[in-house]
C-alpha positions, 0 to 999 in steps of 0.5 A, a space after each residue: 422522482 421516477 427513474 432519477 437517481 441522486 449522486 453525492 460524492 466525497 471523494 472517498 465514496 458516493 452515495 446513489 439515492 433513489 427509488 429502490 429499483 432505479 438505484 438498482 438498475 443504476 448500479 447494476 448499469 455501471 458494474 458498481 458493488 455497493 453496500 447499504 447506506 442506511 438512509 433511514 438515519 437521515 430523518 434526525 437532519 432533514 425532519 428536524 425542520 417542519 418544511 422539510 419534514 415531507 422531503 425527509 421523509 420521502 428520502 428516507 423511505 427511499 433507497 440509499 447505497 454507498 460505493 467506495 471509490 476506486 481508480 476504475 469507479 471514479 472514472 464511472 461516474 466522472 461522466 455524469 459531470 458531477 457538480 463540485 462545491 468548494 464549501 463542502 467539498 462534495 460533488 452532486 449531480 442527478 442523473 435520469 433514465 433514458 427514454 425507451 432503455 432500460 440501462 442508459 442514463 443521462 446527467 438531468 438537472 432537478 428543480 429548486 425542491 431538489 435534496 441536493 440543494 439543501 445543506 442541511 441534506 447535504 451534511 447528513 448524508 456526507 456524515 453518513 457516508 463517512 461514517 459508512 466509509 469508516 465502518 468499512 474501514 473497521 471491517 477491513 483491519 478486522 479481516 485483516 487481523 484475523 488473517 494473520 491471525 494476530 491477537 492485539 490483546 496479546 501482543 499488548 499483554 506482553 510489553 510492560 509500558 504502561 501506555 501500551 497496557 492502556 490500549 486494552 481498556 481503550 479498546 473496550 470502552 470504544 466498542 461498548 460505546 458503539 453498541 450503544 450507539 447502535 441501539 440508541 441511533 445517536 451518541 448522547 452526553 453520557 456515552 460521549 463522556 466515557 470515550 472522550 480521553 481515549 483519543 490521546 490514548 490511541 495517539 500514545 499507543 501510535 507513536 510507541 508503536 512507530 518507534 519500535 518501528 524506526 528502532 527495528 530499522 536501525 537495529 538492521 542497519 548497524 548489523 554488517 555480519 551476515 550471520 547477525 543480518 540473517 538473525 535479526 531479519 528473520 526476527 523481524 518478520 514476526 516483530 514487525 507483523 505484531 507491530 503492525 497489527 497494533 498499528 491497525 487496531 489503533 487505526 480502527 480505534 481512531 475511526 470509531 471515534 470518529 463515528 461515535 464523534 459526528 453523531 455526537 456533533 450533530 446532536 451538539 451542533 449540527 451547524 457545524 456538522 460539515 466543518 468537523 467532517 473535513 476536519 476529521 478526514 484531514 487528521 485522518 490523511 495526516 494519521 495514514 501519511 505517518 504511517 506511510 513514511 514511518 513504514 517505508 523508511 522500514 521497507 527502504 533499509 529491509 532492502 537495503 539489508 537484501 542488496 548487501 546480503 546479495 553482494 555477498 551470496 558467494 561467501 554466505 550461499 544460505 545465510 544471505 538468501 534467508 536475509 533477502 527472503 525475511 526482506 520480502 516477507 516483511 515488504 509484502 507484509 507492510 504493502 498489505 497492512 497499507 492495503 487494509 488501511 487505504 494507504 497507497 503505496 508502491 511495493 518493491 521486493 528485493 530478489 534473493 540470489 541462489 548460491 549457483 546462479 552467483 556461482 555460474 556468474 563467477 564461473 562464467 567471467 572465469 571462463 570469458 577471462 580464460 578464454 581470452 587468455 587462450 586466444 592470447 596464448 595461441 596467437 603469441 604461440 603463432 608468433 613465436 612459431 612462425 619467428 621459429 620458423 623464420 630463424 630455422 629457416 635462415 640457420 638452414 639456409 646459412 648451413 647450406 650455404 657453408 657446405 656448398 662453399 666448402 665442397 666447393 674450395 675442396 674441389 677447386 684444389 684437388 683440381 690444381 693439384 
């Protein structure tokens, strides 16, 4: 097993198994952080079996490492040719040192003994990653939380439904359930019975949250007053913010459910450990696809609001680029939020125009319009002097003509005379 290195992925994350200093130089070849996978925990799926208790026990004193897949990480591994299965929707491969280098490695295929090629194996580690990958996940909305510095319980505290109220006896319930779990190494039938309603809980809470949401945008939308926009938006920024951080402490929740939820199924059924870890992944796209649009569609009328503060910047020169700022503070508020909870998103921010740049625009087609009017009026000016010209011109000519033929018939007569 010397310099061979185990790669399992679920197209969220992908576990590197081996021996501890191979797994190293493996990661440390491909540029790749990486976090402890606890493989130690595998023991309770591949030790189950007394056939498999010697390779249980060799993987588990080996080293394991879990990678959460980016774009750029993806594409790192994607050249080791991993081997996807459509039973199990994971991607396997064995990659092995190369001869005489010390960073090099090569796709090699194992023998029939091969970890990967037991599906029992096979399960226990992709529910490890998951729950890895959502542990993460947890962490992330945790940091997130505290940067904004939002207290969930407060903003709880002070609506008045009953549902939302619920949230914080959920939320307690949750983590001393994971405590538990922690110490215990599993989920057994007591501590599974003391969560099993909270999921239709944190779905209420979610749903609550995303109509104040949607309620919020409409309220923007119906207000034409620049005066009632700039009001309402800069509200929005703290609204919306709190809603957020109630969004993401249902998310986290929802994950530790979904941790506390496999070991639990192993325990009860681990034939059906592999179904129920795709089964949860696809609620979990399905709960981060509502949220995506639910929040978009507050983004799309936020900049809505900006473009119609903008048109009128000359009439409202500070209350239309304070609407158009509250707009990107939201903007940038939700792309984070989205950030922290994996969602992919693009983020569009709307660009306040200042009072004297609209100005010096007005100015500016003042002065085209002006100056083609001066242009205008010269050349007519032109014109009419040179037809000025013109007519002098003959009126002088016909006066000169006039006395010529005066002088003329005058002299005429005093010569007959």
């Amino acid at each position: 097993m010397d310099n061979e290195i185990q790669l399992i992925s679920d197209g969220d994350g992908l576990a590197v198994i081996g021996n501890a200093a191979d797994v190293e130089r493996f990661l440390v070849s491909e540029g790749l952080s990486s976090k402890d996978l606890g493989l130690q925990r595998l023991r309770s799926v591949v030790g189950a079996a007394a056939a498999l208790a010697q390779e249980g026990s060799e993987i588990a004193a080996g080293s394991g490492r879990w990678v959460k897949l980016t774009r750029e990480s993806a594409q790192q591994v994607k050249k080791y040719g991993l081997r996807e299965s459509s039973k199990t929707g994971l991607s396997t491969g064995v990659v092995k040192a190369k001869k005489g280098q010390v960073g090099g490695f090569v796709e090699f295929v194992r023998g029939p003994r091969s970890f990967l090629t037991n599906p029992a194996n096979l399960a226990g580690a992709a529910r490890i990653m998951s729950q890895v990958a959502m542990q993460q996940s947890m962490d992330e909305i945790t940091d997130y939380l505290a940067t904004i510095d939002a207290k969930v319980d407060d903003v709880l505290r002070a609506q008045k439904d009953a549902v939302l109220a619920r949230m914080i006896g959920v939320g307690f319930v949750i983590e001393e359930a994971m405590t538990v779990r922690e110490k215990r190494r599993g989920v057994d039938e007591v501590t599974w019975s003391k969560v099993q309603t909270a999921p239709a809980m944190i779905a209420e809470t979610q749903a609550y949250t995303l109509r104040q949401l949607d309620a919020l945008a409409e309220k923007m939308e119906r207000k034409a007053k620049i005066g009632d926009l700039a009001t309402t938006a800069r509200e929005a920024e703290s609204v919306v913010r709190e809603w957020l951080a109630v969004l993401a402490r249902c998310f986290q929740l929802q994950d530790a459910i979904a941790v506390l939820e496999l070991d639990r199924v192993l325990d009860a059924s681990p034939e059906e450990l592999n179904g129920h870890r795709l089964g949860l992944k696809a609620a979990r796209q399905d709960r981060q696809e509502l949220i995506l649009r639910s929040t978009e569609r507050l983004v799309a009328r936020m900049n809505a609001v900006a473009g119609a503060a903008n048109a009128k910047v000359l009439l409202h020169p500070t209350k239309s680029p304070a609407v158009v700022q509250s707009s990107n503070h939201v903007a940038a508020g939700v792309h984070d939020f989205h950030e922290r909870l994996g969602i992919e998103s693009g983020r569009r921010s709307s660009e306040a125009r200042r009072w004297v740049d609209a100005a010096a625009e007005a100015r500016d087609k003042a002065l085209g319009a002006g100056a083609k009017g001066v242009v205008a009026a010269r050349s007519l000016g032109n014109e009419t002097l040179d037809r000025a010209s013109s007519v002098k011109g003959k009126l002088s000519s016909g006066i000169a003509e006039r006395a010529r033929r005066r002088r003329w018939d005058e002299e005429g007569r005093d010569e007959e005379g």
